[in-house]
C-alpha positions as CSV (number, residue, x, y, z in Angstrom):
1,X,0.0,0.0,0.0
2,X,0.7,3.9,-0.4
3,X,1.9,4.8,2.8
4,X,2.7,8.6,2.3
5,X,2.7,10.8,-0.8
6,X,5.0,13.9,-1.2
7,X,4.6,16.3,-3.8
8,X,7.6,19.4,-4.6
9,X,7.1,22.5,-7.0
10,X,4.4,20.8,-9.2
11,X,1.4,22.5,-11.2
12,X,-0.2,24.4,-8.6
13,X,1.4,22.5,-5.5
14,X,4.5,23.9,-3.5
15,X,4.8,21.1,-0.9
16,X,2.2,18.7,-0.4
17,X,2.2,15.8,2.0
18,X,-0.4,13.1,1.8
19,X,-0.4,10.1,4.6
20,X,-3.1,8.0,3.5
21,X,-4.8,5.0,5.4
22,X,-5.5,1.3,4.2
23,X,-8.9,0.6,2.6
24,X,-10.7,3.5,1.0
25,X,-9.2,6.9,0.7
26,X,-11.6,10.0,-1.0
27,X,-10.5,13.2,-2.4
28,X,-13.0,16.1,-2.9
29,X,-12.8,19.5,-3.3
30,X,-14.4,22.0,-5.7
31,X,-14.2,21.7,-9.5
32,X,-10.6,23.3,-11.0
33,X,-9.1,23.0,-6.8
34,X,-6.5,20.7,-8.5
35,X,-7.2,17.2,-7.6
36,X,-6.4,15.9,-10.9
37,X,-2.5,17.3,-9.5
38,X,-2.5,14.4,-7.3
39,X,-3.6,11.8,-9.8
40,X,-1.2,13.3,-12.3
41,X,1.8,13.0,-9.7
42,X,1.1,9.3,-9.3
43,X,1.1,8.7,-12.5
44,X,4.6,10.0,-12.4
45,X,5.4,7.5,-10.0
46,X,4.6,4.4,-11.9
47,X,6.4,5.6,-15.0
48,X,4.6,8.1,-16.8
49,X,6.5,10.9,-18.9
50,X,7.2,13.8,-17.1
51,X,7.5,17.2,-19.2
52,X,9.1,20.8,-18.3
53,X,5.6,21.8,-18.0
54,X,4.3,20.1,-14.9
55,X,7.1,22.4,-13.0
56,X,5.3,25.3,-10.7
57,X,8.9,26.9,-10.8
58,X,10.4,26.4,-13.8
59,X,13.6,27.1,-12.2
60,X,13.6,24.4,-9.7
61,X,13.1,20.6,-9.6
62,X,9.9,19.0,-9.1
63,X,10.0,15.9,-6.9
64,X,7.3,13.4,-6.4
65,X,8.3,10.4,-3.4
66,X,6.0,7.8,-2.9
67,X,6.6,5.8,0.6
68,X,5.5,2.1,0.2
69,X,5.0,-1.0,2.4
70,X,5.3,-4.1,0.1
71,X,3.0,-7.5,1.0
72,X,1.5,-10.2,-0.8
73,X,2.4,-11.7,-4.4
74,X,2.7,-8.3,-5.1
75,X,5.8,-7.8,-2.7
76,X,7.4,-11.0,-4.0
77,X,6.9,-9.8,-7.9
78,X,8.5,-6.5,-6.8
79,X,11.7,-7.8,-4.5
80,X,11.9,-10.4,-7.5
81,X,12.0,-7.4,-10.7
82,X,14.2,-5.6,-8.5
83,X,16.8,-8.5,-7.6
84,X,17.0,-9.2,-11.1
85,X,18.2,-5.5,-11.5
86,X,21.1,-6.3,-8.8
87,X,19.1,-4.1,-6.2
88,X,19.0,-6.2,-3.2
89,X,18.1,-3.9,-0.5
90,X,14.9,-4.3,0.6
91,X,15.6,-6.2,3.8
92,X,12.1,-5.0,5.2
93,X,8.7,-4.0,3.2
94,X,9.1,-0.8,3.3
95,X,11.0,1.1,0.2
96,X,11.0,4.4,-1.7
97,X,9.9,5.1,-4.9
98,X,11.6,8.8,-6.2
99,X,11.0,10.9,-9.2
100,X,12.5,14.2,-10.4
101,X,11.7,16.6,-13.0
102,X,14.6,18.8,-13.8
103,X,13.7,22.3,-15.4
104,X,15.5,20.6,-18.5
105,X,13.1,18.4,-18.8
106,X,15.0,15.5,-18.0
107,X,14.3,13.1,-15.0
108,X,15.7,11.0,-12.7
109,X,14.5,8.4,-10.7
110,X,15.2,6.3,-7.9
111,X,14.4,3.2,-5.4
112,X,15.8,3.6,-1.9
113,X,17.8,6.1,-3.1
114,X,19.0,4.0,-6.1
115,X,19.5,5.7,-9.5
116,X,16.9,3.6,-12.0
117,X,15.7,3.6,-15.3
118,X,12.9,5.1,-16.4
119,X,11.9,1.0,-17.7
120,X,12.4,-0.4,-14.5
121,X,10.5,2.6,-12.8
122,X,7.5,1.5,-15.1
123,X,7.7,-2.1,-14.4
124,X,7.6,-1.9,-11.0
125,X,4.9,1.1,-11.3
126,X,3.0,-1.3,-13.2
127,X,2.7,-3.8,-10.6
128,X,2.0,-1.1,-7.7
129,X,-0.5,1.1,-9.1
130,X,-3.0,0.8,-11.5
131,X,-5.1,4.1,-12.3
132,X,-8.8,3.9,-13.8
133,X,-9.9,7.2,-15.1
134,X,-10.1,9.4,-18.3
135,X,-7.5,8.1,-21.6
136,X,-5.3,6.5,-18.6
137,X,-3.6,2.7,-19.1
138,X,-5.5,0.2,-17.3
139,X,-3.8,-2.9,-16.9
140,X,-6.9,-4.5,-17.9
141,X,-6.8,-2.9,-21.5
142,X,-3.9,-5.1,-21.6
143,X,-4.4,-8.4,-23.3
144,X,-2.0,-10.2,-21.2
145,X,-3.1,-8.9,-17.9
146,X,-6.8,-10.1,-19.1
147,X,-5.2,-13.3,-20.2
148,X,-3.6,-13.2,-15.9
149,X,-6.5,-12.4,-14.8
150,X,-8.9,-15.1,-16.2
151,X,-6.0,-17.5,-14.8
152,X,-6.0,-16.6,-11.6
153,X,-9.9,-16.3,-11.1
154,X,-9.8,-20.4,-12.4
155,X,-7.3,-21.1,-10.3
156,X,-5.8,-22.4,-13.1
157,X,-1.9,-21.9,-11.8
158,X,-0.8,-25.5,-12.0
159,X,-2.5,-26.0,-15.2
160,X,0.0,-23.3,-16.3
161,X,2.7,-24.5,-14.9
162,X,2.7,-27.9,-16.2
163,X,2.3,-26.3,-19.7
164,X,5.2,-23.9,-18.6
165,X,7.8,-26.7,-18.1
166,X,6.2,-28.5,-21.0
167,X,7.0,-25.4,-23.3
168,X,10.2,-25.2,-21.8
169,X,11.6,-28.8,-22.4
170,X,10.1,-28.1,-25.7
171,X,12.2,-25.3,-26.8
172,X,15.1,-26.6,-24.8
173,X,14.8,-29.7,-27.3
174,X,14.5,-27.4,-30.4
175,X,17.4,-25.7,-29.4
176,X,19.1,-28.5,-28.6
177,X,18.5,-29.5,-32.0
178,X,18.8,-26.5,-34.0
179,X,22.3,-27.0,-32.8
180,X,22.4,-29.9,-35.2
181,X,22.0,-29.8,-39.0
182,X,21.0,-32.7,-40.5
183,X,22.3,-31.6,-44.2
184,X,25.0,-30.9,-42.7
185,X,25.6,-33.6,-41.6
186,X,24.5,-36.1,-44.3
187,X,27.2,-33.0,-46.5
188,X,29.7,-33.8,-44.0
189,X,28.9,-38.1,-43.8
190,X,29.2,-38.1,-47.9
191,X,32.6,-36.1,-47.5
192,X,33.9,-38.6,-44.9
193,X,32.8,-42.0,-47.0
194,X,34.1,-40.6,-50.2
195,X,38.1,-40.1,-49.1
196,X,37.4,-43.3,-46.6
197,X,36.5,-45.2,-50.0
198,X,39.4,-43.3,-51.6
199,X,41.7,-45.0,-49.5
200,X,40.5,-48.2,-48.4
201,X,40.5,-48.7,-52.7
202,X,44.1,-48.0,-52.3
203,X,44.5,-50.9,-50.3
204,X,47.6,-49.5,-49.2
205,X,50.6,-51.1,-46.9
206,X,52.7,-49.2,-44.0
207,X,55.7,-48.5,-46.1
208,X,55.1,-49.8,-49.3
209,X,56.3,-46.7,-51.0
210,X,59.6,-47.4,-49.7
211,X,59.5,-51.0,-50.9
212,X,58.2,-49.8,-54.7
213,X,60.9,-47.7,-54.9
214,X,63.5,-50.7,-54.0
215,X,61.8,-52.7,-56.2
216,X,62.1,-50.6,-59.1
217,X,65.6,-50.0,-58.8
218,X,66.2,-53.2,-59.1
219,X,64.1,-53.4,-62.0
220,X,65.3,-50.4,-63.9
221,X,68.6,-52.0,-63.3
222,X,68.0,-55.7,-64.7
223,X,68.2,-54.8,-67.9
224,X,71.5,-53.3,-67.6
225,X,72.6,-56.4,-65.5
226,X,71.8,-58.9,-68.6
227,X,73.6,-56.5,-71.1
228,X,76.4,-57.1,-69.1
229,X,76.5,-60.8,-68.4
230,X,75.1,-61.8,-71.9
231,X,78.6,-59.8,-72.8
232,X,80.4,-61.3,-70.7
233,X,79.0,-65.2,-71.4
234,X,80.0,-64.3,-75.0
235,X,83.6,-63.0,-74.1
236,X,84.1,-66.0,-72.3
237,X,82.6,-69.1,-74.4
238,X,79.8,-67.8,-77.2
239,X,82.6,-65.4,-79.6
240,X,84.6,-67.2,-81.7
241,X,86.8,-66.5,-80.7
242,X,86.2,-66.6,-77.1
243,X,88.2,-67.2,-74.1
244,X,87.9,-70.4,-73.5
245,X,88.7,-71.1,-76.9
246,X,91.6,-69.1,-77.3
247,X,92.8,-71.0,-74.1
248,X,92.1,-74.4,-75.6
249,X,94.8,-73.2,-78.7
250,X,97.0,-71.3,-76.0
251,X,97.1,-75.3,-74.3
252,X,98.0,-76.7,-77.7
253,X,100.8,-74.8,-78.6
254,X,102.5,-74.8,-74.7
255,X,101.9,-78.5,-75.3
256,X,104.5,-77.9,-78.3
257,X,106.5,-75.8,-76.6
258,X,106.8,-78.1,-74.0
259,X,108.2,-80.7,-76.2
260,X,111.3,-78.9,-77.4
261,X,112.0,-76.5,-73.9
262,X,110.6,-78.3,-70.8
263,X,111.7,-76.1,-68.4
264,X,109.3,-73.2,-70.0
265,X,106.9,-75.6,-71.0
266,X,106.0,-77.3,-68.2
267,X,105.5,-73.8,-65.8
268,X,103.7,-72.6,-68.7
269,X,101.3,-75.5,-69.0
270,X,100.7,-75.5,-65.7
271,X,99.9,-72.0,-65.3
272,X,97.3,-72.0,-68.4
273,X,95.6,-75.1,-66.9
274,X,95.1,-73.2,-63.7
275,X,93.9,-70.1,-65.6
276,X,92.0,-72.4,-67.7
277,X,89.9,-74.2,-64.5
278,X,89.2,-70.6,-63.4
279,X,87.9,-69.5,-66.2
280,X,85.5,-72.5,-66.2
281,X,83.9,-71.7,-62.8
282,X,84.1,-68.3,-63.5
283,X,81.9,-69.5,-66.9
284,X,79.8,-71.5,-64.7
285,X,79.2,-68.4,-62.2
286,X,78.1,-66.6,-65.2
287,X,75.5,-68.7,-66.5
288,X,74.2,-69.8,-63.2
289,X,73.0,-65.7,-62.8
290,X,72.2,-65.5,-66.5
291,X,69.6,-68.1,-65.8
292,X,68.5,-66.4,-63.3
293,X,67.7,-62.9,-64.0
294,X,64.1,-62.2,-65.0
295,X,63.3,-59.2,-67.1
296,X,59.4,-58.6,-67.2
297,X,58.3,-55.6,-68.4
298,X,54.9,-55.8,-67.3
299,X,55.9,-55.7,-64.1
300,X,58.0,-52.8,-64.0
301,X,55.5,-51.0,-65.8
302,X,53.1,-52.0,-63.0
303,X,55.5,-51.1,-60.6
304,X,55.9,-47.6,-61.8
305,X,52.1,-47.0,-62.3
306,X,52.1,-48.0,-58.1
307,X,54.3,-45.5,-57.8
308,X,52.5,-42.6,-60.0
309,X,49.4,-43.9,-58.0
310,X,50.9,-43.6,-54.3
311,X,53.1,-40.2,-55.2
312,X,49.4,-38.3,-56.7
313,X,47.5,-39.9,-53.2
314,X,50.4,-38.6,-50.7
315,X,50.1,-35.0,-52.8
316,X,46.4,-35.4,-52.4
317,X,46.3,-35.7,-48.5
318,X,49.6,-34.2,-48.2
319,X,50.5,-36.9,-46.1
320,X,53.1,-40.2,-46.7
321,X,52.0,-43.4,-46.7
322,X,51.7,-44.0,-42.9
323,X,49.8,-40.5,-42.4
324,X,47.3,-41.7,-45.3
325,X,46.8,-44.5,-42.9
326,X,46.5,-42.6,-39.9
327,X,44.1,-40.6,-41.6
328,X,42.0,-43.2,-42.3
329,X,41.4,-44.2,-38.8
330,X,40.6,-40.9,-38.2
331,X,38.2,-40.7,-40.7
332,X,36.4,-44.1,-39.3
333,X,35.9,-42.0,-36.0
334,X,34.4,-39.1,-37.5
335,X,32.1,-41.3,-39.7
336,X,31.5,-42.8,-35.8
337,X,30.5,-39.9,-34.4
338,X,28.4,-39.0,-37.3
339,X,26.2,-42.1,-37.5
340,X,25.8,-41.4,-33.5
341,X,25.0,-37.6,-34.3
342,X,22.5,-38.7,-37.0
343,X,21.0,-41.0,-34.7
344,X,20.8,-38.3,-31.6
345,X,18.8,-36.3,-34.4
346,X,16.7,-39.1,-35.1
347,X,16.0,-39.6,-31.7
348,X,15.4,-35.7,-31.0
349,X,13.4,-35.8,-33.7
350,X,11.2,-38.7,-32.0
351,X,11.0,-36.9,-28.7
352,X,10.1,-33.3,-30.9
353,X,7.0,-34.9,-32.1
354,X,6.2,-36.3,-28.6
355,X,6.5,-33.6,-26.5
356,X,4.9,-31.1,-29.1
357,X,1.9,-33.6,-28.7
358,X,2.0,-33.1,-25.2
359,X,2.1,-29.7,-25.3
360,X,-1.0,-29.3,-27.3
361,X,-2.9,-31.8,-25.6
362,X,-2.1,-29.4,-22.3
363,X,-2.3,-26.5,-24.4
364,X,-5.9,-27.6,-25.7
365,X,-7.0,-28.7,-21.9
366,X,-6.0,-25.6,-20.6
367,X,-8.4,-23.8,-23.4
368,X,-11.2,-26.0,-22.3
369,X,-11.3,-25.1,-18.6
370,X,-10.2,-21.1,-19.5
371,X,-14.0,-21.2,-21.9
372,X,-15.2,-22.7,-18.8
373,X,-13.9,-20.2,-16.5
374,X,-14.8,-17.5,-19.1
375,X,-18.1,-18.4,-19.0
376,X,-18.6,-18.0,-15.2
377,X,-16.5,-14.4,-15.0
378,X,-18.9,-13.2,-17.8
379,X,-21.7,-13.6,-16.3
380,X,-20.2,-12.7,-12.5
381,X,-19.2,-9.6,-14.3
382,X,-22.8,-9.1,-15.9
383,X,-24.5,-9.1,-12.5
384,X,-22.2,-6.7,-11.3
385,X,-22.5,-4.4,-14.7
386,X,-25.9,-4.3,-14.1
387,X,-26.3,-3.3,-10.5
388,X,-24.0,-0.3,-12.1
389,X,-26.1,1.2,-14.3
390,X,-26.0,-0.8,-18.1
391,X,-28.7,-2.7,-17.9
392,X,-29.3,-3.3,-21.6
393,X,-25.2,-3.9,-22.0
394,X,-23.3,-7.0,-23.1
395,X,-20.0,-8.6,-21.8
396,X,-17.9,-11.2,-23.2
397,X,-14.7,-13.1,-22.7
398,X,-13.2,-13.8,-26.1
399,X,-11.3,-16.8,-25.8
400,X,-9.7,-18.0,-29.1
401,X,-7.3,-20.8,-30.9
402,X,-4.1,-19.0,-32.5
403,X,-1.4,-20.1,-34.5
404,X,0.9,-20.2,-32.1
405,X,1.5,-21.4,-29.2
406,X,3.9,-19.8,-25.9
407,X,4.7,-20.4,-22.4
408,X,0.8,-19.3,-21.6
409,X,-0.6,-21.6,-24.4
410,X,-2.7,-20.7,-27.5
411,X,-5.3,-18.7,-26.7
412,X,-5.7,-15.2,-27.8
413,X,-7.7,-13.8,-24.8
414,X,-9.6,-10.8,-24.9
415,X,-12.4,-8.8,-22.7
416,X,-15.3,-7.2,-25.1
417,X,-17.8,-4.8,-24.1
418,X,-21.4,-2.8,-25.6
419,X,-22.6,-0.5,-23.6
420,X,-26.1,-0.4,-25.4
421,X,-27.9,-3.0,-27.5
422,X,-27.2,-3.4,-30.9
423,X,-24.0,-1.6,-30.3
424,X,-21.3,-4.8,-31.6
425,X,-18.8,-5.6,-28.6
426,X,-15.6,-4.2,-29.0
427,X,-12.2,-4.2,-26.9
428,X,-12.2,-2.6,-23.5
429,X,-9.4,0.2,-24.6
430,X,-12.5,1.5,-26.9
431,X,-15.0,2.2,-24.9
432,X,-15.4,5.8,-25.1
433,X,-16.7,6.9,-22.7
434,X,-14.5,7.9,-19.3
435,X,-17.0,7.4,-17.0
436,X,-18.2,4.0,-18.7
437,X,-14.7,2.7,-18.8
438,X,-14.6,3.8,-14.9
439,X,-17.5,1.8,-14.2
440,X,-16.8,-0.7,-16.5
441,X,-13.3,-1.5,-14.6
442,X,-14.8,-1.1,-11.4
443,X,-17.1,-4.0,-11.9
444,X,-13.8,-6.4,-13.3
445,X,-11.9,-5.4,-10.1
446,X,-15.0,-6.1,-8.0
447,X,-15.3,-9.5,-9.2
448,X,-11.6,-10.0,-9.9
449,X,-10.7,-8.6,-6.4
450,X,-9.0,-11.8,-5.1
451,X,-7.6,-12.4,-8.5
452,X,-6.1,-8.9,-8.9
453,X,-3.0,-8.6,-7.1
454,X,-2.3,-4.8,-7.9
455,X,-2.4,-3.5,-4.7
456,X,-3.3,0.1,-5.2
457,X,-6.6,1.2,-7.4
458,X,-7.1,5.1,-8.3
459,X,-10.8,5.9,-9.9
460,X,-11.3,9.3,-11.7
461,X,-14.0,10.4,-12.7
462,X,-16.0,7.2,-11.6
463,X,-18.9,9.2,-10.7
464,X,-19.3,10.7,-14.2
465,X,-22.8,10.6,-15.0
466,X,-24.6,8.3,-12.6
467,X,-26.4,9.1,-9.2
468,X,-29.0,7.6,-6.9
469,X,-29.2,4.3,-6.8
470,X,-26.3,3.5,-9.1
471,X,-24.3,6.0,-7.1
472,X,-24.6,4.1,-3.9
473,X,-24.2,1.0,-5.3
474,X,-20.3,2.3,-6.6
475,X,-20.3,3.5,-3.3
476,X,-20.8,-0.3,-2.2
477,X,-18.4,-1.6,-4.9
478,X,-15.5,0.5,-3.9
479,X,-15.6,0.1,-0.3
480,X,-16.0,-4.1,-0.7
481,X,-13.3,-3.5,-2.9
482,X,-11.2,-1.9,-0.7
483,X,-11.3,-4.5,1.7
484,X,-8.5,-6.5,-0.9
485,X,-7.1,-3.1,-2.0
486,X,-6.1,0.1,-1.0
487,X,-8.4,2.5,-2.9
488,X,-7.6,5.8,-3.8
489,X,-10.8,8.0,-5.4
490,X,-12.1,11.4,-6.4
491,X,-15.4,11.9,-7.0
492,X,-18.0,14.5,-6.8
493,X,-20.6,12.2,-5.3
494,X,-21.8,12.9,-1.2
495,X,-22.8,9.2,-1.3
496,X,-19.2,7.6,-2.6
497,X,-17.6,10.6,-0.1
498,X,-18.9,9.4,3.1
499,X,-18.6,5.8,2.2
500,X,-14.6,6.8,2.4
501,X,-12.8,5.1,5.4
502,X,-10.4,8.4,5.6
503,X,-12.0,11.9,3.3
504,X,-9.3,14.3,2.4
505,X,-10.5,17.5,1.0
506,X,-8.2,19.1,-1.9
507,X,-7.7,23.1,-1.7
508,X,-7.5,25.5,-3.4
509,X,-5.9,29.2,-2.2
510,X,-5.5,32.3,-4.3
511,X,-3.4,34.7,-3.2
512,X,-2.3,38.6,-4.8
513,X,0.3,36.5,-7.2
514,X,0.0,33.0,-6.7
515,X,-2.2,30.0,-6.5
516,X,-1.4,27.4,-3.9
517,X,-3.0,23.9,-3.5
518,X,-3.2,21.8,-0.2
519,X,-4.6,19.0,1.0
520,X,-5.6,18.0,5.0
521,X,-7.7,14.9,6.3
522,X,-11.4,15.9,7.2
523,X,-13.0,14.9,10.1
524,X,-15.8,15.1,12.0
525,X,-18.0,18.3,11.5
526,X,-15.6,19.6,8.7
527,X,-16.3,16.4,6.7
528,X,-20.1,16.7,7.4
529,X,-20.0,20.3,6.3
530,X,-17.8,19.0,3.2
531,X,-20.5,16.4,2.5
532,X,-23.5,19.1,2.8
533,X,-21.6,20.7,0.4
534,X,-21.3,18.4,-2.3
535,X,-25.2,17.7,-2.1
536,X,-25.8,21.5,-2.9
537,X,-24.5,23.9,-0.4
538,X,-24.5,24.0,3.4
539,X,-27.9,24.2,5.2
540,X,-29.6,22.2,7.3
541,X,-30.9,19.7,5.2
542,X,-27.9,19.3,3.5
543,X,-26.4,18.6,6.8
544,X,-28.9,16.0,7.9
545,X,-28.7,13.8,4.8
546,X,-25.0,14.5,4.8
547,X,-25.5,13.0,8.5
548,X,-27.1,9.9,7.3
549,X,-25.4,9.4,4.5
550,X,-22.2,8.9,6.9
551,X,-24.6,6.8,9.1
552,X,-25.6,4.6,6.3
553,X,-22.0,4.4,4.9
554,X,-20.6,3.2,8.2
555,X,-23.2,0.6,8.4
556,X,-25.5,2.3,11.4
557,X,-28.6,1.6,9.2
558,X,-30.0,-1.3,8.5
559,X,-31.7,0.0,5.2
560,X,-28.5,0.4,3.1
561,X,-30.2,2.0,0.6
562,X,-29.5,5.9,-0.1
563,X,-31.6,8.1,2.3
564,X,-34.5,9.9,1.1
């Protein structure tokens, strides 16, 4: 609630202080005495856009402080918004709300003496105050607060709460597998198998590059090995002649020699044989390797296209033979890891369509029992409408399937009003009429009471255009109401002013240069004077109705009817 209210070099006001009571508080005072100052400066409070203009002293700063005591859901909603700004002072349930217009017409604004923004300001007016007069927001224009409302009246919380974690685990799974792509992947798996197939076809061998290579040195070298050899077979037995021909004549004639000079003969001979058994095994030597050497040129040209194969596959991965392998095992693991990606998709994709099910299926229970709910509030609501005055009017709660589905579920929710038959129902921010939209809201926060958890209600203008009966029975609205909230309201109605739990009287003083505005409590004979006054000036039967107007509003009478 709205402990005290402190206004500074505003419109008319110099200094005001307001200390204000729980339950219902009235403002009076004579048309132009500046209540609408007050409302004005509490719309400043919860966020509203303060301009050079409002300043009484254009010089000076203009300060509005509201003093608070926080309870309730409300309380919790507030220490929450502010916590999440990294304000954790309020240690007790009292705080400060600050704003100041600088002659600029720039403002500041604080909490506990904590510079805010202007946002936050808002947020937190939003939750605190909620003002029902003339082109004001009403949080009950707002589709969402509607939507908040219609909840709470059906008690509908863990309904919404099972849908909340539903929609959660829902787009924690879609993120989860957003983070996935499944082209991607199936790009990246056909990548993979392609230079897996690539090399497995190579069929390659740790080291056989180094082993080609030998090979074909060898090769390259056989035929040069056989040119040589065959040479040398026909140097020593296939010329003619050859070696081991010529010997065969060189034995022959030592043989002669031998005959007519022994002594040179006989060394001689001996010597040739010895060269001649030499040359024989060295003959034998020779063909033995001759038979063996195999020249195949199909094999050296297979050998070299190997080679040409492996040399264009190591530039290819830029890798030798051993790397290539490597490689390949580290291909097999990605291709792993793939398959098991592929799979977790598959499987995400499994659970996707599950819980989405889920979610509609709590989505479209929640709708059920929300047209159920609707149903009852609409017709609570046009029992109360019609105790207020629109008889012949029409009120509907608009719930509808949309597209898309959120954290709340899938209904667009909306509160539709007509005033007058064959008027069609349209939104509650068009109803056009001020005093209409008062009564109008007055009769949602009446039924919504225990629903509503704003804890501070300002009506203006209320009283526009109603009286007698439908007076008092606003009279009886706002003071049952005020047993859930505090009320704030200025009216121009005796019947609503003596129903008020504390009456403070706005006014106004002129003096040779200036205009001042103040406000005091009333009590006692100046609020019965007060009260005569609003029913048509002070006289004595003003002051008796006045009298039992304040009897009947404290509940002294058993006829709670207006007096006659």
């Amino acid at each position: 609630m709205l402990l005290k209210l402190r206004i500074e070099n505003l419109a008319l006001i110099d200094e005001l202080e307001w200390s204000l009571v729980p339950g219902l508080n009235v403002l009076t005072g004579e048309t132009g005495a500046g209540k609408s100052i007050v409302i004005d400066s509490l719309k400043l409070l919860a966020g509203e856009k303060a301009l050079p203009s409002f300043l009484k002293n254009k010089d000076k700063t203009g300060i509005v402080e509201g003093e608070f005591q926080l309870s309730g859901e409300c309380g919790k909603r507030v220490v929450s918004l502010l916590q999440e700004r990294g304000i954790e002072e309020l240690d007790s349930p009292f705080f400060i709300l600050r704003r100041e217009i600088r002659p600029t017409g720039t403002s500041r604004q604080f909490i506990n003496g904590n510079l805010i923004p202007l946002s936050l300001l808002k947020e937190v007016g939003e939750n605190l105050i909620d003002v029902l007069g003339p082109h004001d927001h009403q949080s009950l224009f707002d589709k969402k607060n509607q939507q908040k409302l219609l909840d709470s009246y059906g008690h509908l919380e863990e309904e919404l709460l099972r849908l909340k974690n539903l929609y959660e685990n829902y787009q924690g799974l879609l993120r989860k597998k957003e983070s996935f792509s499944l082209e991607e992947l199936l790009k990246k798996k056909q990548h993979l198998n392609r230079k897996l197939l690539e090399i497995e076809a190579a069929n390659l061998v740790p080291g056989e590059d180094e082993e080609i290579e030998k090979k074909l040195n060898l090769a390259r070298s056989s035929w040069k090995i056989y040119d040589c050899i065959a040479e040398i077979r026909s140097i020593l037995s296939q010329n003619n002649p050859s070696i081991l021909s010529s010997l065969s004549s060189l034995h022959r004639l030592l043989c002669t020699v031998e005959k007519f000079d022994p002594s040179l003969g006989s060394q001689a001979v001996s010597l040739e044989q010895s060269a001649n058994r030499d040359l024989l095994e060295l003959d034998r030597l020779i063909e033995d390797y001759f038979s063996r050497i195999e020249i195949n040129p199909e094999e050296l040209e297979k050998l070299e296209q190997r080679k040409n194969f492996l040399e264009n596959l190591k530039r290819k991965f830029a890798l030798n033979i051993d790397g290539i392998l490597q490689f390949k095992n580290q291909l097999i693991h990605e291709l792993e890891h793939a398959e098991e990606e592929e799979n977790l998709i598959a499987s995400l994709s499994l659970k996707e369509n599950q819980l989405k099910e889920e979610l509609l299926k709590e989505a479209s229970l929640l709708s059920a029992k929300r047209k159920q709910t609707a149903e009852k509030l609409t017709l609570s609501i046009q029992m109360v409408l019609k105790s207020l005055g629109f008889a012949q009017s029409d009120f509907l709660i608009r719930v509808e399937k949309k597209d898309t589905i959120s954290p709340t579920g899938q209904d667009d929710i909306e509160f539709l009003f007509s005033p007058n038959p064959g008027m069609p129902l349209k939104p509650l921010k068009e109803i056009a009429s001020s005093g209409e939209a008062a009564r109008v809201m007055l009769a949602l926060k009446t039924v919504l009471t225990a629903a509503d958890p704003i804890p501070i209600l300002v009506f203006d203008e209320i009283d526009a255009n109603i009286g007698g009966e439908i007076a008092w029975k606003v009279s009886s609205l706002l003071k049952e109401l005020s047993t859930r909230h505090q009320v704030l309201c200025i009216t121009h109605l005796p019947s609503m002013a003596a129903g008020g739990d504390a009456h403070f009287k706005v006014v106004k003083e002129l003096a040779e240069n200036s205009t001042r505005v103040f406000l005091k409590e009333i009590v006692a004979e100046d609020r019965l004077r007060e009260i005569a006054r609003m029913l048509g000036g002070i006289n004595e039967e003003s002051v008796r109705l006045a009298q039992r107007l304040l009897l009947c509003a404290a509940g002294k009478k058993e006829n709670s009817s207006i007096p006659s």
